[in-house]
PDB file of N, CA, C and O in Angstrom:
ATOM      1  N   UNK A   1       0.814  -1.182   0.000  1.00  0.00           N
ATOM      2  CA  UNK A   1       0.000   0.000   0.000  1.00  0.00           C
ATOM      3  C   UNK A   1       0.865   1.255   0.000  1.00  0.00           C
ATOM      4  O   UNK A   1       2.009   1.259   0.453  1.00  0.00           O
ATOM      5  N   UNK A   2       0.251   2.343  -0.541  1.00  0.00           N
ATOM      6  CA  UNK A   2       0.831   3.495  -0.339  1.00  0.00           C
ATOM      7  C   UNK A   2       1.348   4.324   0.958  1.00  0.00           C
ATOM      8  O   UNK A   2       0.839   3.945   2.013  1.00  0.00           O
ATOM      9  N   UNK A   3       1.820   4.866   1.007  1.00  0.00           N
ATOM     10  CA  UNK A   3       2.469   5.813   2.602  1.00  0.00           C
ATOM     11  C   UNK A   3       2.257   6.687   2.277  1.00  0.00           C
ATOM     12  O   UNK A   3       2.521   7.012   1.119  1.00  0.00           O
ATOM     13  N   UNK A   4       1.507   7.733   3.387  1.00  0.00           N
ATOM     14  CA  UNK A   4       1.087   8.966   3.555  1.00  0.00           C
ATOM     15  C   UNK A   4       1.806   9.658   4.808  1.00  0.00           C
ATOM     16  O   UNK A   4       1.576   9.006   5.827  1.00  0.00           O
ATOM     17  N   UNK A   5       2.603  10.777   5.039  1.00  0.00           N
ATOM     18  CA  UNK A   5       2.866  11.268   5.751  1.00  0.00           C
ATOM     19  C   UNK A   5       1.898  11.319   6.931  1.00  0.00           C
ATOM     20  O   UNK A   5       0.793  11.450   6.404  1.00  0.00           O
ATOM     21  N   UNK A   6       1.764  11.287   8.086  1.00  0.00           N
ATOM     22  CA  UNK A   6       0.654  12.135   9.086  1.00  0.00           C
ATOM     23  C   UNK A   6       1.477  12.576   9.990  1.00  0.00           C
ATOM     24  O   UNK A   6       2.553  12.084  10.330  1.00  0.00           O
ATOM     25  N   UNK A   7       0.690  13.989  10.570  1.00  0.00           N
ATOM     26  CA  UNK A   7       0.982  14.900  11.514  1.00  0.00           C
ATOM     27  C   UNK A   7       0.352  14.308  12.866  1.00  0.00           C
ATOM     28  O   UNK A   7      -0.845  14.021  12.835  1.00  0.00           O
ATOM     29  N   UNK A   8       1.045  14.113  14.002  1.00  0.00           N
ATOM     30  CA  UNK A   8      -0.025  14.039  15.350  1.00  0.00           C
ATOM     31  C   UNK A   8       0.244  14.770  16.248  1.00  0.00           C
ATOM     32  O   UNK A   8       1.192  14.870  17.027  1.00  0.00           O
ATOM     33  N   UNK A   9      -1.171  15.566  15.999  1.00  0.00           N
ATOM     34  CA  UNK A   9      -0.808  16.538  17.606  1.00  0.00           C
ATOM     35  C   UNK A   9      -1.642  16.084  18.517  1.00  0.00           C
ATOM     36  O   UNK A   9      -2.868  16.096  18.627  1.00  0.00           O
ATOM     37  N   UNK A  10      -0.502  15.555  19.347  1.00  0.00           N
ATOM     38  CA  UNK A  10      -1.681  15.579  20.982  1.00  0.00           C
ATOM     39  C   UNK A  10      -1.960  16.220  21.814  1.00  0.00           C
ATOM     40  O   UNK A  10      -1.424  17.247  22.230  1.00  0.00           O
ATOM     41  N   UNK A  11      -3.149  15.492  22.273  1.00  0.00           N
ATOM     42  CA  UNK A  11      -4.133  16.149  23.382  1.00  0.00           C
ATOM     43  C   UNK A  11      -2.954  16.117  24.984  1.00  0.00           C
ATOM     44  O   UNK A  11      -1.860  15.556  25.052  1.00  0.00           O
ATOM     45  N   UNK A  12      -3.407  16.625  25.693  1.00  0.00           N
ATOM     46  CA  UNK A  12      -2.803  15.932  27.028  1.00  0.00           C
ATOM     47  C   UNK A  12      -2.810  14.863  27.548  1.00  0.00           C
ATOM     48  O   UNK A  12      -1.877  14.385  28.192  1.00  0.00           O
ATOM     49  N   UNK A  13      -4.058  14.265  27.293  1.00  0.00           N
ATOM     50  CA  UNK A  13      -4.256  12.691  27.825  1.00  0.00           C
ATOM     51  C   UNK A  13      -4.107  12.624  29.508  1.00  0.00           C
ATOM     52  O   UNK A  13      -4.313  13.486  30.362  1.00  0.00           O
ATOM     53  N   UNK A  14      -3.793  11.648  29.578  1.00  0.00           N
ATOM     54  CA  UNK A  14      -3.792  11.315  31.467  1.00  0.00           C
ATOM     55  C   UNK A  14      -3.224  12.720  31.722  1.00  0.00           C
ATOM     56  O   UNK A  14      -3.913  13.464  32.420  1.00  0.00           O
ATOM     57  N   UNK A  15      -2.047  13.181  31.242  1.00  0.00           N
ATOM     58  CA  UNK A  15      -1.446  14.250  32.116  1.00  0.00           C
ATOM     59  C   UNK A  15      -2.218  15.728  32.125  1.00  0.00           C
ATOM     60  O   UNK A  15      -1.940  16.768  32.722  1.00  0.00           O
ATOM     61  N   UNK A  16      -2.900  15.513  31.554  1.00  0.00           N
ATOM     62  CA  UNK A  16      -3.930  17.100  31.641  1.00  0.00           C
ATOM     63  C   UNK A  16      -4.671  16.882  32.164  1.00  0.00           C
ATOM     64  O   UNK A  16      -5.298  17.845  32.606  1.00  0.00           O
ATOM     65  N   UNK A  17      -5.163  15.501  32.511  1.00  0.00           N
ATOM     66  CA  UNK A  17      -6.416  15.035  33.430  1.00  0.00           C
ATOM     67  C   UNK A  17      -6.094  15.609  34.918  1.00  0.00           C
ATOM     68  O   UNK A  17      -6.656  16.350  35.724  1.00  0.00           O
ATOM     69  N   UNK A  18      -4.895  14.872  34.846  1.00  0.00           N
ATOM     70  CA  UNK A  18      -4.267  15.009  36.255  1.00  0.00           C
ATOM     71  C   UNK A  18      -3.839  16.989  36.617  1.00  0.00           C
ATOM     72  O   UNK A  18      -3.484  17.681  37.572  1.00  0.00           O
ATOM     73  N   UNK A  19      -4.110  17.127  35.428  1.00  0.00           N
ATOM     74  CA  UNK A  19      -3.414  19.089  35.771  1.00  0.00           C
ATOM     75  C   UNK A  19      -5.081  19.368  36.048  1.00  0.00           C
ATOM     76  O   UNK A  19      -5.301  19.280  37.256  1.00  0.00           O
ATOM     77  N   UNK A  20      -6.017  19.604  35.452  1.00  0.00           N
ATOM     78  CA  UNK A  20      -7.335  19.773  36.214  1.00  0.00           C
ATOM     79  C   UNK A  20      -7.807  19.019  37.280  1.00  0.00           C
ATOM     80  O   UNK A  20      -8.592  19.723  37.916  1.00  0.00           O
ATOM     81  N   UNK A  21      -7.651  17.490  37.962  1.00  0.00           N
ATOM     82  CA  UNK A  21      -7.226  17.050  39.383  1.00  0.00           C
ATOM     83  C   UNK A  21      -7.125  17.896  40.202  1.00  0.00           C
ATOM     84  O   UNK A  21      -7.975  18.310  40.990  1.00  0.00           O
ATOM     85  N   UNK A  22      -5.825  18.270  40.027  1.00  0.00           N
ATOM     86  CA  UNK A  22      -4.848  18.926  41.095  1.00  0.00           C
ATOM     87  C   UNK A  22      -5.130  20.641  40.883  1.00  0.00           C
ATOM     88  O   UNK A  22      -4.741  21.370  41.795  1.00  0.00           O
ATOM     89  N   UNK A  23      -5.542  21.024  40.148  1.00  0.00           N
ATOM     90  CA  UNK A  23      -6.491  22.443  40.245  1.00  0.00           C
ATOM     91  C   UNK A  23      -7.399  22.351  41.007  1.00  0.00           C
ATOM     92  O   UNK A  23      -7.412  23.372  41.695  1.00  0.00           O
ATOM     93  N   UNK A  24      -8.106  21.751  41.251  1.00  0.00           N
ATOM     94  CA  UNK A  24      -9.546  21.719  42.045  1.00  0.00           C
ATOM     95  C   UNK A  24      -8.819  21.487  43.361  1.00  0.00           C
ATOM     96  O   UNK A  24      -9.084  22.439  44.096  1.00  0.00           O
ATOM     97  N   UNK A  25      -8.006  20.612  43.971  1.00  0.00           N
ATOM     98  CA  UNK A  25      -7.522  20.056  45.353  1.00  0.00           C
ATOM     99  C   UNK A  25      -6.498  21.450  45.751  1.00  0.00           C
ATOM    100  O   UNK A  25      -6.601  22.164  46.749  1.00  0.00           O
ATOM    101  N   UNK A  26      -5.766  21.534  44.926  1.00  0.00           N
ATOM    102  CA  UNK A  26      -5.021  23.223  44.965  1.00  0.00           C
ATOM    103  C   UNK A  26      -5.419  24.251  44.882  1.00  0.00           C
ATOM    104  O   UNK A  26      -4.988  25.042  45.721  1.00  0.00           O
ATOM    105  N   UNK A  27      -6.401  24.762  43.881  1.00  0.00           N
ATOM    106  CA  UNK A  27      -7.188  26.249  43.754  1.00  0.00           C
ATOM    107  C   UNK A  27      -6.050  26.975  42.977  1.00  0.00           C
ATOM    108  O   UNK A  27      -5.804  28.149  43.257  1.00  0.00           O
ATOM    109  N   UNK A  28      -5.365  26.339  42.038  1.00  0.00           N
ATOM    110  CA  UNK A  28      -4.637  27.477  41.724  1.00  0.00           C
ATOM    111  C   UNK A  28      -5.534  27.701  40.075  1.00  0.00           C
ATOM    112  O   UNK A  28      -6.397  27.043  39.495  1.00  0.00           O
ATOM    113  N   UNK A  29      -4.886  28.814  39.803  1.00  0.00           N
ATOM    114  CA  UNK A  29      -5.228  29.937  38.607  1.00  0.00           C
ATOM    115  C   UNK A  29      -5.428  29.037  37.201  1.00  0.00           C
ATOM    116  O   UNK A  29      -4.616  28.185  36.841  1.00  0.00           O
ATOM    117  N   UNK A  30      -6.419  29.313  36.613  1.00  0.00           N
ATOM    118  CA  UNK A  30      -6.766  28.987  34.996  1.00  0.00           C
ATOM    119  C   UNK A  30      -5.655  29.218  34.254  1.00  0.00           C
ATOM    120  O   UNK A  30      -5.334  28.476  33.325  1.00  0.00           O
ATOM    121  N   UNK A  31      -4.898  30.393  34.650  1.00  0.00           N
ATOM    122  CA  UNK A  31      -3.956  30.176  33.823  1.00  0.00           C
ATOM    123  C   UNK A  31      -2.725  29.548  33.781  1.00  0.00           C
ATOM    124  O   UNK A  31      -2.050  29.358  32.769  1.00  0.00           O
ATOM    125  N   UNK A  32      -2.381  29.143  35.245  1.00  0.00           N
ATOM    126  CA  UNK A  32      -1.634  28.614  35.510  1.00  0.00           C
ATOM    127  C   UNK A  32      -2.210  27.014  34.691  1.00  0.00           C
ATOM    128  O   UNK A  32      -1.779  26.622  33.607  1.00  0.00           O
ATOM    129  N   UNK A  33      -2.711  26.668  35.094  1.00  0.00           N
ATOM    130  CA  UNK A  33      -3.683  25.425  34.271  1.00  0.00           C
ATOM    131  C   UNK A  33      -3.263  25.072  33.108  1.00  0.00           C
ATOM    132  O   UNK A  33      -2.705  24.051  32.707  1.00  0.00           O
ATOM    133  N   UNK A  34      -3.624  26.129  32.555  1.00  0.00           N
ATOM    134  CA  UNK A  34      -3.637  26.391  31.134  1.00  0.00           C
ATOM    135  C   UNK A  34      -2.123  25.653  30.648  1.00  0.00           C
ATOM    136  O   UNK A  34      -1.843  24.684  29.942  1.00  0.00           O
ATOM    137  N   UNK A  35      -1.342  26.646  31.414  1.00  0.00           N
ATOM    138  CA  UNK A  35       0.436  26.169  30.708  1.00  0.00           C
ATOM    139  C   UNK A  35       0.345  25.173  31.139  1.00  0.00           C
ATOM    140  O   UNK A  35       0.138  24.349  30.248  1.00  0.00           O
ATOM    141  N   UNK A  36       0.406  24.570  32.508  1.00  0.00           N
ATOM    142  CA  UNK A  36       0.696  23.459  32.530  1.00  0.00           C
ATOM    143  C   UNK A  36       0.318  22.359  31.867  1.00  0.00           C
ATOM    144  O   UNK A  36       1.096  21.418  31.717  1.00  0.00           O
ATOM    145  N   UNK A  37      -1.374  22.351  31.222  1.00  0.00           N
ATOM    146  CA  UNK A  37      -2.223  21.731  30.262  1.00  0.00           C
ATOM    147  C   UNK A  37      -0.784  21.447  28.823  1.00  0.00           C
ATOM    148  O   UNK A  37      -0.399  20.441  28.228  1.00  0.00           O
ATOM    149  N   UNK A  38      -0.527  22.387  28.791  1.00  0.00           N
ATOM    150  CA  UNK A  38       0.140  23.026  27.101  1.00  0.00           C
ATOM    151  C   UNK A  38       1.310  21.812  27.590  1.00  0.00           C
ATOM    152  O   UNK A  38       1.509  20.904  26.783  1.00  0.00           O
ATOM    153  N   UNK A  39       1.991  21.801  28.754  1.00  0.00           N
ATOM    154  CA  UNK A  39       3.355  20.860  29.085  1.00  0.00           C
ATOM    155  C   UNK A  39       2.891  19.513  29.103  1.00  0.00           C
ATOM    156  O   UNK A  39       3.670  18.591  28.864  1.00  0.00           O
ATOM    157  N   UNK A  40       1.623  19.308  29.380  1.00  0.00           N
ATOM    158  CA  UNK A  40       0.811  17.857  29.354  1.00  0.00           C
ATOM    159  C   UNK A  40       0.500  17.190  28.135  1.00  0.00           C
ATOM    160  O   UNK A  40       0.289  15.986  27.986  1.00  0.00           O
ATOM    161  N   UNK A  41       0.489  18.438  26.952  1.00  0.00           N
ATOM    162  CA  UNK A  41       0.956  17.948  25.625  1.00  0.00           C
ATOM    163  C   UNK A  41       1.960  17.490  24.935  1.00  0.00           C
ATOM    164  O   UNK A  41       2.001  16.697  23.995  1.00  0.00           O
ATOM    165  N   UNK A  42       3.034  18.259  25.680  1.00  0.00           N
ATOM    166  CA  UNK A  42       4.359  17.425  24.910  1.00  0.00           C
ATOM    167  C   UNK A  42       4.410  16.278  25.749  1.00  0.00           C
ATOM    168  O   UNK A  42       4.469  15.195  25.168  1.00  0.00           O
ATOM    169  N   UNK A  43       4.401  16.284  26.810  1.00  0.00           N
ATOM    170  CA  UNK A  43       4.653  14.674  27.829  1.00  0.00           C
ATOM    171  C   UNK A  43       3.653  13.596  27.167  1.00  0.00           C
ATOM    172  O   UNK A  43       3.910  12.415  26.935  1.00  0.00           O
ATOM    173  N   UNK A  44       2.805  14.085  26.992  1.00  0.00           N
ATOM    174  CA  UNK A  44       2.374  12.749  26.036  1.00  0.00           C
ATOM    175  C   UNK A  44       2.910  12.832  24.223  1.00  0.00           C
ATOM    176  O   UNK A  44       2.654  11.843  23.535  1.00  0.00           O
ATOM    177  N   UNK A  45       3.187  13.295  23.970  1.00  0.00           N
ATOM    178  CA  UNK A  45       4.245  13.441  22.720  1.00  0.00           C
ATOM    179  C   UNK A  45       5.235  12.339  23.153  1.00  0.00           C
ATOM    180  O   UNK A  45       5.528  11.266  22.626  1.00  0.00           O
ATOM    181  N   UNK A  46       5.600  12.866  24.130  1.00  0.00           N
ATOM    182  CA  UNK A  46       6.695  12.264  24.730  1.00  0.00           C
ATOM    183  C   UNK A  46       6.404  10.610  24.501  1.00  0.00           C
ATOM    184  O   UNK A  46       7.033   9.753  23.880  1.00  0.00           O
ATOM    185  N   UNK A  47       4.930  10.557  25.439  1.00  0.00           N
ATOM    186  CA  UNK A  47       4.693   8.951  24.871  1.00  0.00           C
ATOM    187  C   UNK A  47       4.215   8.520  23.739  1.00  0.00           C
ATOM    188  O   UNK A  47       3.799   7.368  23.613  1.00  0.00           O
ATOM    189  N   UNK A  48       4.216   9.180  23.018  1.00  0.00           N
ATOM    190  CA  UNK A  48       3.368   8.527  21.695  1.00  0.00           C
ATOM    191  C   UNK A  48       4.987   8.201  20.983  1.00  0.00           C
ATOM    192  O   UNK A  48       5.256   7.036  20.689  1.00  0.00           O
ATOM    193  N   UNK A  49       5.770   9.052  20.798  1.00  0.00           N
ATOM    194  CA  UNK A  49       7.376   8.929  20.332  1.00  0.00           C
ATOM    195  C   UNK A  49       7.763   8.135  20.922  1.00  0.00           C
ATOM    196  O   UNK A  49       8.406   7.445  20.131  1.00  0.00           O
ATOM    197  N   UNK A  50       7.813   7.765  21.754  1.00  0.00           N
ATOM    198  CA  UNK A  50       8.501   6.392  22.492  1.00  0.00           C
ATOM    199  C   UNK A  50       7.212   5.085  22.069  1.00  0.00           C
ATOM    200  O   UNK A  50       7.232   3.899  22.398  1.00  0.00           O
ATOM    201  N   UNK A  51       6.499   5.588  21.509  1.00  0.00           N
ATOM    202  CA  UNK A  51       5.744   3.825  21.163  1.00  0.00           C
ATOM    203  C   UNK A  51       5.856   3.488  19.688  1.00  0.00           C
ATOM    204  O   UNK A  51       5.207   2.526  19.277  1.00  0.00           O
ATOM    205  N   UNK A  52       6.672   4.238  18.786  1.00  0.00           N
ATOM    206  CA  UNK A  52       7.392   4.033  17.866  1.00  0.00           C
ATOM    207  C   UNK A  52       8.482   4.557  17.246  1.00  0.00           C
ATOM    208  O   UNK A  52       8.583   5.766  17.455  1.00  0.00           O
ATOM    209  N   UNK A  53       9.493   4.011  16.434  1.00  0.00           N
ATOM    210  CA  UNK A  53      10.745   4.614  16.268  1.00  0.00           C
ATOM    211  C   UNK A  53      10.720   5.275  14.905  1.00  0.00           C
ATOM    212  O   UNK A  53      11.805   5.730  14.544  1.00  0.00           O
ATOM    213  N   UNK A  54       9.318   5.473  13.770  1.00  0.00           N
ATOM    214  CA  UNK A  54       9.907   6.118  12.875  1.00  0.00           C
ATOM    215  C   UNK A  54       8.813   7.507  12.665  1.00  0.00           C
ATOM    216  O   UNK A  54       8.362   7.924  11.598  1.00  0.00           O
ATOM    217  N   UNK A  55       8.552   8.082  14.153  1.00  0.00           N
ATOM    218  CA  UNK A  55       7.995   9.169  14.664  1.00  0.00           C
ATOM    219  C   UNK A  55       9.053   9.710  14.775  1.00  0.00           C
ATOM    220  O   UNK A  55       9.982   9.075  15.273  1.00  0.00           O
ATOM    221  N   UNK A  56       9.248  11.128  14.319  1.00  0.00           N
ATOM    222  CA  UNK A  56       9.775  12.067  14.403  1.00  0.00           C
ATOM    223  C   UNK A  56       9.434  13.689  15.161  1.00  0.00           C
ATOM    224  O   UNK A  56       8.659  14.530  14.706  1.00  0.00           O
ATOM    225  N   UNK A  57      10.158  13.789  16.266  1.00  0.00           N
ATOM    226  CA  UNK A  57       9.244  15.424  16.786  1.00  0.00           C
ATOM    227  C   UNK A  57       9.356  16.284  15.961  1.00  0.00           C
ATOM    228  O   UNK A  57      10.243  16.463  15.127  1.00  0.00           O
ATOM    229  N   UNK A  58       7.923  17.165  16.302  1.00  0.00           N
ATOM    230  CA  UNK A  58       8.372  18.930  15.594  1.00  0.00           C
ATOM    231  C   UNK A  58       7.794  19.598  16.831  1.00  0.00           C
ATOM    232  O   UNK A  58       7.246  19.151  17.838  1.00  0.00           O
ATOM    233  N   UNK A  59       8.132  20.942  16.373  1.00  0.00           N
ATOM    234  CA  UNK A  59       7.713  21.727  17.837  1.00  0.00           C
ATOM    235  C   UNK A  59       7.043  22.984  16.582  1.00  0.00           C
ATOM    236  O   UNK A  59       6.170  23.636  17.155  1.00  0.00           O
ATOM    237  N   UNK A  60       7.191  23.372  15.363  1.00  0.00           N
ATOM    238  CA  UNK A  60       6.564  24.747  14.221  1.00  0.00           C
ATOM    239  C   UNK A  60       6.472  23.793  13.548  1.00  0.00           C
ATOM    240  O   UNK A  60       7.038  22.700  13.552  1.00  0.00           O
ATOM    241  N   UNK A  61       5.557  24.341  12.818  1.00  0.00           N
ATOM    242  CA  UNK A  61       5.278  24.443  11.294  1.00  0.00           C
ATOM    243  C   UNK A  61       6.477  24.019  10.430  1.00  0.00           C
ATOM    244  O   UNK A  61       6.472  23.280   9.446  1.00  0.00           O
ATOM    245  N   UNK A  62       7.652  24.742  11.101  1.00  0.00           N
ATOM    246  CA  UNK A  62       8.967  24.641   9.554  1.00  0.00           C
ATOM    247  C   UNK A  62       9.354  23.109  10.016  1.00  0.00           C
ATOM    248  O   UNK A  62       9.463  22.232   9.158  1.00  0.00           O
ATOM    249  N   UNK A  63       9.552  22.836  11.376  1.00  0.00           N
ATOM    250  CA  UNK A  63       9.575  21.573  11.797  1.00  0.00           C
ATOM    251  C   UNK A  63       9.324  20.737  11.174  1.00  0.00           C
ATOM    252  O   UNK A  63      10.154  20.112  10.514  1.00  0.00           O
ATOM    253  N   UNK A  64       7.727  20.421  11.227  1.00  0.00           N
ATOM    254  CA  UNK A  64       6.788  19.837  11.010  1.00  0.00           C
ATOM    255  C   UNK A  64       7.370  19.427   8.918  1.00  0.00           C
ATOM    256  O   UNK A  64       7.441  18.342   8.340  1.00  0.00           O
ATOM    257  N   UNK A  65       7.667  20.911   8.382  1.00  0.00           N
ATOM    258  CA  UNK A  65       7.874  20.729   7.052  1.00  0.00           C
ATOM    259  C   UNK A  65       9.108  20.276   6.807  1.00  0.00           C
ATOM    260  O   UNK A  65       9.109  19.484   5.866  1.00  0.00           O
ATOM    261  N   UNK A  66      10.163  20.467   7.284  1.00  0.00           N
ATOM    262  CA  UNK A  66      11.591  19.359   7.491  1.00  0.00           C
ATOM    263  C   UNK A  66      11.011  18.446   7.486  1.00  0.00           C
ATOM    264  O   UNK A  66      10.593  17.984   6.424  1.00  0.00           O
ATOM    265  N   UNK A  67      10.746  17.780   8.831  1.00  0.00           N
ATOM    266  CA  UNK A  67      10.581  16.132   8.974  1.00  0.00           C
ATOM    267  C   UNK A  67       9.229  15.243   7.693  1.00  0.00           C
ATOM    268  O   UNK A  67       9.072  14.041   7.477  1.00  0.00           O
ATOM    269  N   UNK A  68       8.746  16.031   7.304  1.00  0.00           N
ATOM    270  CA  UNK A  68       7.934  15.680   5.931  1.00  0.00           C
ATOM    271  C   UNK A  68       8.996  16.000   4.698  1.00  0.00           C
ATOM    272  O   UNK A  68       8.627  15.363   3.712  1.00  0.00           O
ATOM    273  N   UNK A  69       9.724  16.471   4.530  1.00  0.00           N
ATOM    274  CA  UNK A  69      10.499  15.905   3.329  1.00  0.00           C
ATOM    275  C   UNK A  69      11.441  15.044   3.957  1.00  0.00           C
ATOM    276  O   UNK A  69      11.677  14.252   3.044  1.00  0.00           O
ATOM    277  N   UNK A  70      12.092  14.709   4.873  1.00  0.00           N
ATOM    278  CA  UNK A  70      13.148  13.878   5.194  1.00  0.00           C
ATOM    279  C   UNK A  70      12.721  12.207   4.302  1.00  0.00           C
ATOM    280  O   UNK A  70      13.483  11.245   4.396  1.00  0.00           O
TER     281      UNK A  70
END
């Protein structure tokens, strides 16, 4: 079959679960939330790249367009 490039951006998954958790038991700030939400995205990046080896990170756009011509 043919091969198609794909892009995956993830969600936070468990680890953003756990950052709204620990907002409610803490009381701290939405926005504080917020970033930490945004760091709960790469940590699961983190795991999706470690559950295969011919995943490549990007962090932009130009990234993203490197590792699609490689």
């Amino acid at each position: 079959g043919s091969r198609l490039p794909i892009v995956i951006v993830p969600g936070g998954g468990l680890f953003a679960d756990h950052v709204r958790e620990t907002q409610t038991r803490m009381d701290f700030s939405d926005t504080a939330a917020h970033a930490m939400a945004i760091l709960a995205m790469e940590q699961f990046g983190h795991v999706i790249l470690d559950r295969d080896e011919r995943l490549t990170p990007a962090r932009s756009l130009d990234e993203i367009g490197r590792a699609l011509e490689a």
